[in-house]
ZAPATI-165598 format. One record per residue: residue number from 1; x, y, z of N, C-alpha, C in turn. Coordinates in nm, 4 decimals. Layout:
BEGIN
num: NUM	n_east: X	n_north: Y	n_up: Z	ca_east: X	ca_north: Y	ca_up: Z	c_east: X	c_north: Y	c_up: Z
...
This chain:
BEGIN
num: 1	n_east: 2.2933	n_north: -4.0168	n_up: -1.8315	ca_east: 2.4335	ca_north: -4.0309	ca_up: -1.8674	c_east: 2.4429	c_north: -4.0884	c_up: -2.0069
num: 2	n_east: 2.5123	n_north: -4.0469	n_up: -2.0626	ca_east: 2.5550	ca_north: -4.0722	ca_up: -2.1997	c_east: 2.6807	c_north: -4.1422	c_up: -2.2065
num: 3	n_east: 2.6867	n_north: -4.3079	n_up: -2.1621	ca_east: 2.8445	ca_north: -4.3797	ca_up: -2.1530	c_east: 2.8617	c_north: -4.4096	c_up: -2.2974
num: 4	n_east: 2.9661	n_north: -4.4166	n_up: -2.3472	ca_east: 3.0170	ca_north: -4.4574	ca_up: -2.4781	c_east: 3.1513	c_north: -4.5133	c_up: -2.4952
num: 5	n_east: 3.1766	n_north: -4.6368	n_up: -2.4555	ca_east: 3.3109	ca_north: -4.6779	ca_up: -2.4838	c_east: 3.3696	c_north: -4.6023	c_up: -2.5759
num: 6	n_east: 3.5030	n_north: -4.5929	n_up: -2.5199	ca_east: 3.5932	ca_north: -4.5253	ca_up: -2.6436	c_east: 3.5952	c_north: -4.3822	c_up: -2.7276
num: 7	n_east: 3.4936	n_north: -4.2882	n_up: -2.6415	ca_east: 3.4547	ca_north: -4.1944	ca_up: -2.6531	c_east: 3.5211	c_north: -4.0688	c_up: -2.5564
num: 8	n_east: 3.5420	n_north: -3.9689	n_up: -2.5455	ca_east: 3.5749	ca_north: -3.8825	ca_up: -2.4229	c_east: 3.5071	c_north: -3.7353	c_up: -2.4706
num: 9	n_east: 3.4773	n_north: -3.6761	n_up: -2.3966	ca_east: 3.4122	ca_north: -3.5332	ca_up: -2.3806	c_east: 3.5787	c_north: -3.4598	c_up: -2.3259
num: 10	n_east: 3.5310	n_north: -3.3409	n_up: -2.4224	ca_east: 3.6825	ca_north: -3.2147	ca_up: -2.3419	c_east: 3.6226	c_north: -3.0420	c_up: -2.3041
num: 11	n_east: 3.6488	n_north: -3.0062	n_up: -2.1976	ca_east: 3.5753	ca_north: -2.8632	ca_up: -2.2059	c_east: 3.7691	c_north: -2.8150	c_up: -2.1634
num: 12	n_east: 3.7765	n_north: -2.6742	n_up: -2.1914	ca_east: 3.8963	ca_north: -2.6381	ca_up: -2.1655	c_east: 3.8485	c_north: -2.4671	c_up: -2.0804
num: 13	n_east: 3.9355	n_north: -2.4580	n_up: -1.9594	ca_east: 3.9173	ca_north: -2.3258	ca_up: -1.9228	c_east: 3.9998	c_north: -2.1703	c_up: -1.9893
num: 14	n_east: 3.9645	n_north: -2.1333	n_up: -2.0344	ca_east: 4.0657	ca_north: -1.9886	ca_up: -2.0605	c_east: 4.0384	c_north: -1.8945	c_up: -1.9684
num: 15	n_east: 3.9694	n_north: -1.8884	n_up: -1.8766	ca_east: 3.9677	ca_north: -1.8011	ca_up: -1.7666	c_east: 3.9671	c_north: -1.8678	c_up: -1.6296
num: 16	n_east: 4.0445	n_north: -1.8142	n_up: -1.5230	ca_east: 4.0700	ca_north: -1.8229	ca_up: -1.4310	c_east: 3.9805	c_north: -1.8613	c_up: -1.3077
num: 17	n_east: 3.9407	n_north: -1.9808	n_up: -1.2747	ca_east: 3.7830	ca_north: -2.0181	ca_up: -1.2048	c_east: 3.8299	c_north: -1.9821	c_up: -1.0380
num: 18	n_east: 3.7612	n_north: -1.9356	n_up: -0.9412	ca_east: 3.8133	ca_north: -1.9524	ca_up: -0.7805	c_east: 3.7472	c_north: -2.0910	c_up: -0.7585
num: 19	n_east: 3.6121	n_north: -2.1201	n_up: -0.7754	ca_east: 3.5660	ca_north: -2.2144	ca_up: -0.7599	c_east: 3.5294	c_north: -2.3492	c_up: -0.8573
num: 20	n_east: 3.6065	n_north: -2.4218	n_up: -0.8906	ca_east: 3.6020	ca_north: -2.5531	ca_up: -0.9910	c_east: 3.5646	c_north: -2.6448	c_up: -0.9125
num: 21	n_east: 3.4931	n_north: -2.7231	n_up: -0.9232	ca_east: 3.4601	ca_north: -2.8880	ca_up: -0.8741	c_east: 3.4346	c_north: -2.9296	c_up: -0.9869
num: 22	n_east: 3.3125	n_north: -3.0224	n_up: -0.9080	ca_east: 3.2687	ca_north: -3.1388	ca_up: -1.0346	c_east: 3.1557	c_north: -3.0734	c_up: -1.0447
num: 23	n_east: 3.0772	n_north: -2.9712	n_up: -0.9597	ca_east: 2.9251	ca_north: -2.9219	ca_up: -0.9694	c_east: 2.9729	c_north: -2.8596	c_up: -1.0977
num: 24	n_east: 3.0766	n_north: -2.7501	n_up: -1.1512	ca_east: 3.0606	ca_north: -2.7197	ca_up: -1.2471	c_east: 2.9711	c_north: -2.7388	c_up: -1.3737
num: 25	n_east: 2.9974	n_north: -2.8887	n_up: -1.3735	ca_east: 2.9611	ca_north: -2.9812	ca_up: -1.4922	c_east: 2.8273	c_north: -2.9662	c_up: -1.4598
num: 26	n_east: 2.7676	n_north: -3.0309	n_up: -1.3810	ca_east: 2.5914	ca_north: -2.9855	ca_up: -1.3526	c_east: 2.5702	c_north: -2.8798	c_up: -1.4014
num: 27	n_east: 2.6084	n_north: -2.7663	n_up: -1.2901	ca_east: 2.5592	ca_north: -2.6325	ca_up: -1.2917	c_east: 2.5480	c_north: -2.5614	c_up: -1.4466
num: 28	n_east: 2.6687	n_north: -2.5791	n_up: -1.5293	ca_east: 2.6615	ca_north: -2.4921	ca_up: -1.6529	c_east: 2.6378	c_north: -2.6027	c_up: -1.7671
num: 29	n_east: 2.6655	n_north: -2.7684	n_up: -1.7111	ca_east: 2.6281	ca_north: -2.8451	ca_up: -1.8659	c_east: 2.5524	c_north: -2.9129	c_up: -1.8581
num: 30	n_east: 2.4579	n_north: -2.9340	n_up: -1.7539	ca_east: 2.3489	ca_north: -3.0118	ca_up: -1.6969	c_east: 2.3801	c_north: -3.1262	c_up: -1.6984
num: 31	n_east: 2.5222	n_north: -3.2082	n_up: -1.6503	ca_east: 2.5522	ca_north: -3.3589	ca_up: -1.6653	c_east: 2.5942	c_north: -3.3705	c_up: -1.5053
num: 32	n_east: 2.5381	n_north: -3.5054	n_up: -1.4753	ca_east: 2.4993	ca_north: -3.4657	ca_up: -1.3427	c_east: 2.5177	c_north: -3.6367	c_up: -1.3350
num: 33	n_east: 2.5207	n_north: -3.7076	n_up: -1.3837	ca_east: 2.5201	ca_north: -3.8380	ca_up: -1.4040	c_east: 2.6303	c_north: -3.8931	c_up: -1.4985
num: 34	n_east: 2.7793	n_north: -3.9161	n_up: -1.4502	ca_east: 2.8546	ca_north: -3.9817	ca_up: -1.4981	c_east: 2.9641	c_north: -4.0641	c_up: -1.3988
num: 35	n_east: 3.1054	n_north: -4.1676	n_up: -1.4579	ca_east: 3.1580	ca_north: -4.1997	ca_up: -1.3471	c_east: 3.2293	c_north: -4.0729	c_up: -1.3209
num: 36	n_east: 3.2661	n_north: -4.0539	n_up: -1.1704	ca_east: 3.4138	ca_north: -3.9216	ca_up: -1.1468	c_east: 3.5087	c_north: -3.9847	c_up: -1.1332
num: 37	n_east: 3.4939	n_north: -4.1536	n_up: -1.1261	ca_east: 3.6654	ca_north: -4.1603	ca_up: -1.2120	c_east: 3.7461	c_north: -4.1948	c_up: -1.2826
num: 38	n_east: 3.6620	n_north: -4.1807	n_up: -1.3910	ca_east: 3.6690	ca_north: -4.1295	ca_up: -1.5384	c_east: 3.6726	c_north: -3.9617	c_up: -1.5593
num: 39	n_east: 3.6875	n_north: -3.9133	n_up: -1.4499	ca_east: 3.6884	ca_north: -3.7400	ca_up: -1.4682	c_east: 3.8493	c_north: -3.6915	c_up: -1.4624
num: 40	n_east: 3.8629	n_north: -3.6205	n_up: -1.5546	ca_east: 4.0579	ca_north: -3.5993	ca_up: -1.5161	c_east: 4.0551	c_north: -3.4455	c_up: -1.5434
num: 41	n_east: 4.0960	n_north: -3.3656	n_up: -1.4814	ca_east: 4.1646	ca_north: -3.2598	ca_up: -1.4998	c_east: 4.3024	c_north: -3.1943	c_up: -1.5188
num: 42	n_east: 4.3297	n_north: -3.1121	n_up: -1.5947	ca_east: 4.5019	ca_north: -3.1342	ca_up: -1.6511	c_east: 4.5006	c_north: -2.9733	c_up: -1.6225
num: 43	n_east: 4.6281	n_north: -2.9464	n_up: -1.6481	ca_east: 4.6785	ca_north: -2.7686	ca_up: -1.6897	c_east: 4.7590	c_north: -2.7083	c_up: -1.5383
num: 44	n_east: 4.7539	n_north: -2.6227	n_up: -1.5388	ca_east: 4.8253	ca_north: -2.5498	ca_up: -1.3997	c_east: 4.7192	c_north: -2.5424	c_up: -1.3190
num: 45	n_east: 4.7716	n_north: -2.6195	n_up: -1.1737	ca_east: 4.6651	ca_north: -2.6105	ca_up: -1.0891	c_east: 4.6721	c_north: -2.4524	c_up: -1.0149
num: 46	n_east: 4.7739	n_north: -2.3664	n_up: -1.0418	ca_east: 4.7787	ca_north: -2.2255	ca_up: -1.0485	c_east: 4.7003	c_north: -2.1461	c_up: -1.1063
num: 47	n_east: 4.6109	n_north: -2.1759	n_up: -1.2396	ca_east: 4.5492	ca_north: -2.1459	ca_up: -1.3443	c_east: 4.6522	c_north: -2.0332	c_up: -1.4398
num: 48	n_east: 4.7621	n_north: -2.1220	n_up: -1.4423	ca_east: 4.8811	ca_north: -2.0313	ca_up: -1.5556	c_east: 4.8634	c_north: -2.0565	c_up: -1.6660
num: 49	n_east: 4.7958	n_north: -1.9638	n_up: -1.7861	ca_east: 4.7938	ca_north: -1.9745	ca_up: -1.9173	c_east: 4.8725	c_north: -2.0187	c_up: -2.0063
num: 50	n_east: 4.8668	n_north: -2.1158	n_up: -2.0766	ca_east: 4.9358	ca_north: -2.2613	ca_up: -2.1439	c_east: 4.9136	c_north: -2.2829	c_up: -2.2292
num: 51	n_east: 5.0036	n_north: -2.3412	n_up: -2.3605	ca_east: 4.9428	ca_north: -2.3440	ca_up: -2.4679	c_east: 4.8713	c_north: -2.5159	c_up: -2.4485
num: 52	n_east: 4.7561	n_north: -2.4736	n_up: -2.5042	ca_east: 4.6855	ca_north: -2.5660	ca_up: -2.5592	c_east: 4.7648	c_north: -2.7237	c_up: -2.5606
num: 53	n_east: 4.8452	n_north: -2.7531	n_up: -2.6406	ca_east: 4.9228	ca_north: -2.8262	ca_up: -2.7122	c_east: 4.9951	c_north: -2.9266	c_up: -2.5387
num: 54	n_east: 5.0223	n_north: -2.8248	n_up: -2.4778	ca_east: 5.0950	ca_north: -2.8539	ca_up: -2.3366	c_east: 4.9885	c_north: -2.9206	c_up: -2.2701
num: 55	n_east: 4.9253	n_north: -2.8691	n_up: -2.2016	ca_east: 4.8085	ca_north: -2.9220	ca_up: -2.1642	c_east: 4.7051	c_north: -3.0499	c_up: -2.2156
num: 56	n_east: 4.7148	n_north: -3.0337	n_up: -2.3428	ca_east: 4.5824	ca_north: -3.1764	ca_up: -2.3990	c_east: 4.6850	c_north: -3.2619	c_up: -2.3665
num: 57	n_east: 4.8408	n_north: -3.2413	n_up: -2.3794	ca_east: 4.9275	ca_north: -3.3987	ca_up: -2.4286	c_east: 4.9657	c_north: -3.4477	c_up: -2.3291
num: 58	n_east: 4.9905	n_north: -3.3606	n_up: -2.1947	ca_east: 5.0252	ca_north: -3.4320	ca_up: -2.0359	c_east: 4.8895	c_north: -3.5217	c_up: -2.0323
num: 59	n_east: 4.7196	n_north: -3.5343	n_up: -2.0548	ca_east: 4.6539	ca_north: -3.5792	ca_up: -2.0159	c_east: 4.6555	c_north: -3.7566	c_up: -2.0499
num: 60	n_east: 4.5798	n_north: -3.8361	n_up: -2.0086	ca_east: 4.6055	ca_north: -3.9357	ca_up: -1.9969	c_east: 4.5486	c_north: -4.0030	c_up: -2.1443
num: 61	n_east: 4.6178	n_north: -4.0964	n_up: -2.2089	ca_east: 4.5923	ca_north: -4.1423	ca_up: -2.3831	c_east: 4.5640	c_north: -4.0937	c_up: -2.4753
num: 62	n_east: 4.6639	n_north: -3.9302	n_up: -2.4284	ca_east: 4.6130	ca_north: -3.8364	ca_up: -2.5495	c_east: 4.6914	c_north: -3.8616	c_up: -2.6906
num: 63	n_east: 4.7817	n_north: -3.9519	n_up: -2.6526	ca_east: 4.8900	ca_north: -3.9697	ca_up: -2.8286	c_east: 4.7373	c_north: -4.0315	c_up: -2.9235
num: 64	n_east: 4.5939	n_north: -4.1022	n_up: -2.8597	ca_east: 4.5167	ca_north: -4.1344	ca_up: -2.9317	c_east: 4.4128	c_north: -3.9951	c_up: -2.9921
num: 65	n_east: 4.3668	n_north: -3.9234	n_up: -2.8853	ca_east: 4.3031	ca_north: -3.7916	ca_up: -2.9251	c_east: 4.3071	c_north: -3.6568	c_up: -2.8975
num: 66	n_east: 4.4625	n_north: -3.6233	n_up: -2.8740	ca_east: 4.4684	ca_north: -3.4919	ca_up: -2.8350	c_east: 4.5297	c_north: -3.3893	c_up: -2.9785
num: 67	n_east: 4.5560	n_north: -3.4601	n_up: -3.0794	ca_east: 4.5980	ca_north: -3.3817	ca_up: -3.2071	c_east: 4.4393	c_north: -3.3343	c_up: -3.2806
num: 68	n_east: 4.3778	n_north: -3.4526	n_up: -3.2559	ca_east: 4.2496	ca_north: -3.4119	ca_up: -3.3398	c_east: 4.1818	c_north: -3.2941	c_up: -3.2678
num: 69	n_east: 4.1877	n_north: -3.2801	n_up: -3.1103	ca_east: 4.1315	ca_north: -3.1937	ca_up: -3.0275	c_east: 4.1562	c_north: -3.0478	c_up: -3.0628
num: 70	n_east: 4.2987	n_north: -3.0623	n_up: -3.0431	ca_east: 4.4041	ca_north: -2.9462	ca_up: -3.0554	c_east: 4.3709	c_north: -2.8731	c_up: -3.1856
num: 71	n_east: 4.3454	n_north: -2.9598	n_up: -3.2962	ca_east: 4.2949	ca_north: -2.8596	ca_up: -3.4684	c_east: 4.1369	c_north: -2.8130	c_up: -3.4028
num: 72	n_east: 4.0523	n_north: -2.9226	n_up: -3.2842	ca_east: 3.9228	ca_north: -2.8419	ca_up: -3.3276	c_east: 3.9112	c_north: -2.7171	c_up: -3.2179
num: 73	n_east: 4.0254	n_north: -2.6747	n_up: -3.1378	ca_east: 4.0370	ca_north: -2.5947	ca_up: -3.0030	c_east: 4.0501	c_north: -2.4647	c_up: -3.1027
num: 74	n_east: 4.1460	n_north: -2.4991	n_up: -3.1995	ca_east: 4.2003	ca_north: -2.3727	ca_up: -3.2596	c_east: 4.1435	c_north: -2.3123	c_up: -3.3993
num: 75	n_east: 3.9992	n_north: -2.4158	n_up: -3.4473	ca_east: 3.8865	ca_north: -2.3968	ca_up: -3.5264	c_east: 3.8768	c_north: -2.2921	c_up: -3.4573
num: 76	n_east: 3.8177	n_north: -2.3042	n_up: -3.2867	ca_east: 3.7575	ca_north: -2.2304	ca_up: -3.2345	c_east: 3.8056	c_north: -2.1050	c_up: -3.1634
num: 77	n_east: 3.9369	n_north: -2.0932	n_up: -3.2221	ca_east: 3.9943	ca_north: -2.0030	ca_up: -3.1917	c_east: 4.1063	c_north: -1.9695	c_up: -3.0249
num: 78	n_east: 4.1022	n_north: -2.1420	n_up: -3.0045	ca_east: 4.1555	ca_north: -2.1483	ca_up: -2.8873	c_east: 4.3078	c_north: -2.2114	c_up: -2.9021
num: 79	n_east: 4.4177	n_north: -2.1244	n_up: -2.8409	ca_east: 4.5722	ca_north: -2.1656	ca_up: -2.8537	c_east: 4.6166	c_north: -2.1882	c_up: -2.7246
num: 80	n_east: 4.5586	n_north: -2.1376	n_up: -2.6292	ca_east: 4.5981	ca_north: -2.1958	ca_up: -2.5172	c_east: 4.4879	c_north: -2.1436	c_up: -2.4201
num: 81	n_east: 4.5315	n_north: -2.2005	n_up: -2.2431	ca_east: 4.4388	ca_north: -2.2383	ca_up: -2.1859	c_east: 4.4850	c_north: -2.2213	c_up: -2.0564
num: 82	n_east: 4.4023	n_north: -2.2258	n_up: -1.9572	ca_east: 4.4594	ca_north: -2.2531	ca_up: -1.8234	c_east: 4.4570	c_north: -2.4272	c_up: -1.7667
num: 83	n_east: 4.3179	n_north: -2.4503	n_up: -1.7963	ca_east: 4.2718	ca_north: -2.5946	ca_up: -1.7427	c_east: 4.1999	c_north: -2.6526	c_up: -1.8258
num: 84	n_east: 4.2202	n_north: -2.7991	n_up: -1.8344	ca_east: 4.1226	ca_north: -2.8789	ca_up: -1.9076	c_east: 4.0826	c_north: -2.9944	c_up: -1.8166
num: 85	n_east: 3.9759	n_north: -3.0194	n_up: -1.8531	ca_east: 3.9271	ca_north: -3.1832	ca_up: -1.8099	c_east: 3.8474	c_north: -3.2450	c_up: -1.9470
num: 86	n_east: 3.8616	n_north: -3.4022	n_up: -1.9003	ca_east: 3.7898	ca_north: -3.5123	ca_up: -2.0102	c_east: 3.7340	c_north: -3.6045	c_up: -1.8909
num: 87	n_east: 3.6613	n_north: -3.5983	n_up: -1.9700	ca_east: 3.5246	ca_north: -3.7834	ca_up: -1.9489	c_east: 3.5170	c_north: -3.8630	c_up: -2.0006
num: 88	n_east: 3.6257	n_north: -3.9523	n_up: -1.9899	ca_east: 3.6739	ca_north: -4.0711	ca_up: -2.0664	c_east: 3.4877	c_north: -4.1419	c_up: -2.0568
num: 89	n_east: 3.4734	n_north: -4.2058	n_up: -2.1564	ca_east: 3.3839	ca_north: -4.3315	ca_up: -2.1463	c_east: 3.2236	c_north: -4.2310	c_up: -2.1654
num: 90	n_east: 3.2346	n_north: -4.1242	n_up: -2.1937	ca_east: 3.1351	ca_north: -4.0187	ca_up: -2.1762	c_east: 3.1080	c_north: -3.9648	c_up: -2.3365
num: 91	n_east: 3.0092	n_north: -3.9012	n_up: -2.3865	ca_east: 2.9646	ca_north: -3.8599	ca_up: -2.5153	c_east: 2.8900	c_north: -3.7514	c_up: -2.4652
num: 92	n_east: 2.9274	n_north: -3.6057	n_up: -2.4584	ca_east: 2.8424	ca_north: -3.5327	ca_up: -2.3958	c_east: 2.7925	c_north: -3.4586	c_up: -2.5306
num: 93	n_east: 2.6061	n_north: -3.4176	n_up: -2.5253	ca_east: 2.5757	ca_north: -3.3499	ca_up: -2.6063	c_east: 2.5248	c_north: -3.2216	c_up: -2.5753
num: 94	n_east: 2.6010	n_north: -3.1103	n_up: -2.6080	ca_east: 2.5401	ca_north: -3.0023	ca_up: -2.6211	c_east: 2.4094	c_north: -2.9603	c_up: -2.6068
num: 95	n_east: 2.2937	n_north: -3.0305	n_up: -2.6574	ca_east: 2.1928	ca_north: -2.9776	ca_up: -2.6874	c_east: 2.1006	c_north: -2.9748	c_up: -2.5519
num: 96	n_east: 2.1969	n_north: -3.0821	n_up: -2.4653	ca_east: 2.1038	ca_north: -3.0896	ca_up: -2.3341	c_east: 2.0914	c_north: -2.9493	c_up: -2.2630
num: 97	n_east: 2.1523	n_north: -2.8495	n_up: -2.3193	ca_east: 2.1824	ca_north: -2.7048	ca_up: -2.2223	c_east: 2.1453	c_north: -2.6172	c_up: -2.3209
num: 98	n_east: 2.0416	n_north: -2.5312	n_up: -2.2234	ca_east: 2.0007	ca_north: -2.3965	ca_up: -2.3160	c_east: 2.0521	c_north: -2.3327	c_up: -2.3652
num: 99	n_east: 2.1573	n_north: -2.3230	n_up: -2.3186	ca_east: 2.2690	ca_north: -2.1843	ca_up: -2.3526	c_east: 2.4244	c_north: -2.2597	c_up: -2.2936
num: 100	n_east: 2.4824	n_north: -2.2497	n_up: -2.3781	ca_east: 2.6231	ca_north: -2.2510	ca_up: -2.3138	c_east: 2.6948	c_north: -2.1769	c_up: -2.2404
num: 101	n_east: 2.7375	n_north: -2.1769	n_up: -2.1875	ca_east: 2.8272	ca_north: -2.0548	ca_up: -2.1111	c_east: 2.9797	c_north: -2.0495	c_up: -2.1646
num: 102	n_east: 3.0128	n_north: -1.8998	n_up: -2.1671	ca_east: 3.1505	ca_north: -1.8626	ca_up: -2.2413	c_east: 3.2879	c_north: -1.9416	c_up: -2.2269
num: 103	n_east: 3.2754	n_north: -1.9696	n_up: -2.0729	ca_east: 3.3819	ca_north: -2.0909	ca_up: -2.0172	c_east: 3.3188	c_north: -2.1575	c_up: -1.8979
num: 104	n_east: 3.3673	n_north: -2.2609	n_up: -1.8552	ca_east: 3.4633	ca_north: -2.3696	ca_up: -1.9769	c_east: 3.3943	c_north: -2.3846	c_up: -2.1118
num: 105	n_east: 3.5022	n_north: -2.3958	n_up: -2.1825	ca_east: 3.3988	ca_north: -2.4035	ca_up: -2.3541	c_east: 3.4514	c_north: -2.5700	c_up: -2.3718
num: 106	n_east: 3.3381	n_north: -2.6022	n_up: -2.4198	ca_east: 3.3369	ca_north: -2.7671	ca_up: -2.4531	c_east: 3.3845	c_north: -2.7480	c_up: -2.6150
num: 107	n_east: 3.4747	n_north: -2.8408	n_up: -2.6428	ca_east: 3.5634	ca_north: -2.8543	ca_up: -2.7449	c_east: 3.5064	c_north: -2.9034	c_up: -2.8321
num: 108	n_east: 3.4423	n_north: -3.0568	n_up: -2.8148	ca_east: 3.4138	ca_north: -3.1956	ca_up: -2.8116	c_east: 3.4357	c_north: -3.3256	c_up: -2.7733
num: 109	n_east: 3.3510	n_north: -3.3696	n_up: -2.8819	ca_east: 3.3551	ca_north: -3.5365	ca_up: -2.8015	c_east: 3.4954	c_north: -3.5979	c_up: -2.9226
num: 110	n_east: 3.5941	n_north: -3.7174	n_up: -2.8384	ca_east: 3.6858	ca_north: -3.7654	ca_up: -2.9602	c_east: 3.6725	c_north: -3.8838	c_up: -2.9406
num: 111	n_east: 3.7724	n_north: -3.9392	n_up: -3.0117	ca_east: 3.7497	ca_north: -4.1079	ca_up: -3.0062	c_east: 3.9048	c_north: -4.1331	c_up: -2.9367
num: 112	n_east: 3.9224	n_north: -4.2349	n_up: -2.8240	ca_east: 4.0539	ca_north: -4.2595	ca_up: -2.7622	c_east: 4.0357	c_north: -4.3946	c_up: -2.7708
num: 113	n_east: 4.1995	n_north: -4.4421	n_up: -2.7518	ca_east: 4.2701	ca_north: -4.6010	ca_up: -2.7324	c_east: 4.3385	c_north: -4.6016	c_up: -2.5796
num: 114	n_east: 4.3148	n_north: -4.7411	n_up: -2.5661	ca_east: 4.4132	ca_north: -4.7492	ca_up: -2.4467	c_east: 4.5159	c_north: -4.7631	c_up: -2.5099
C-alpha cells in the first residue's frame, strides 16, 4: 500500500461495467492493499453518461482537487463519464501494472484538504 496523507488516486469509468466491486482495483491495478473506507465512488449508479465536471464535484473535498483533475481528464481526452472513484489517503503508481487496461482509466494522483 502506498498511504500518503493528503494525497488521493482517481480512475473514472466511460464504459458501462455489469460487474464493479472493489476486486476491480486488484484485478486490473494490482492494489490489493488499501483502507475501503477511504474508497468512494461517485456518478450514476445507473451508469448514465455525465459530464465529467458533474461527477468529480458531487465527490467528497473536491472544491480542493477536482478542477485540477477535471484539466488532467480532458488532457486525456475525457469530458465525461459514467463512474468515478478516489482513494483518499492513497498515491497509486502506475508502474505497479503491466499494462493498463482501457477502463477504468486512472486519471491521477491529486493533492486534497479537509
Amino acid at each position: 500500500m502506498t498511504e500518503k496523507r493528503g494525497i488521493l488516486s482517481l480512475w473514472v469509468f466511460q464504459e458501462k461495467q455489469e460487474n464493479f466491486d472493489e476486486s476491480t482495483l486488484e484485478e486490473k491495478f494490482g492494489v490489493d492493499d488499501y483502507n475501503e473506507d477511504l474508497l468512494e465512488v461517485g456518478g450514476s449508479n445507473a451508469w448514465k453518461e455525465t459530464p465529467i465536471e458533474k461527477v468529480l464535484k458531487d465527490m467528497s473535498l473536491s472544491s480542493s482537487w477536482a478542477d485540477q483533475a477535471i484539466k488532467e481528464a480532458k488532457a486525456l481526452g475525457i469530458t465525461r463519464c459514467r463512474r468515478a472513484f478516489i482513494i483518499l489517503n492513497f498515491k497509486y503508481n502506475p508502474s505497479i501494472t503491466i499494462s493498463l487496461p482501457n477502463d477504468p482509466v486512472f486519471i491521477g494522483v491529486f493533492k486534497f484538504t479537509y
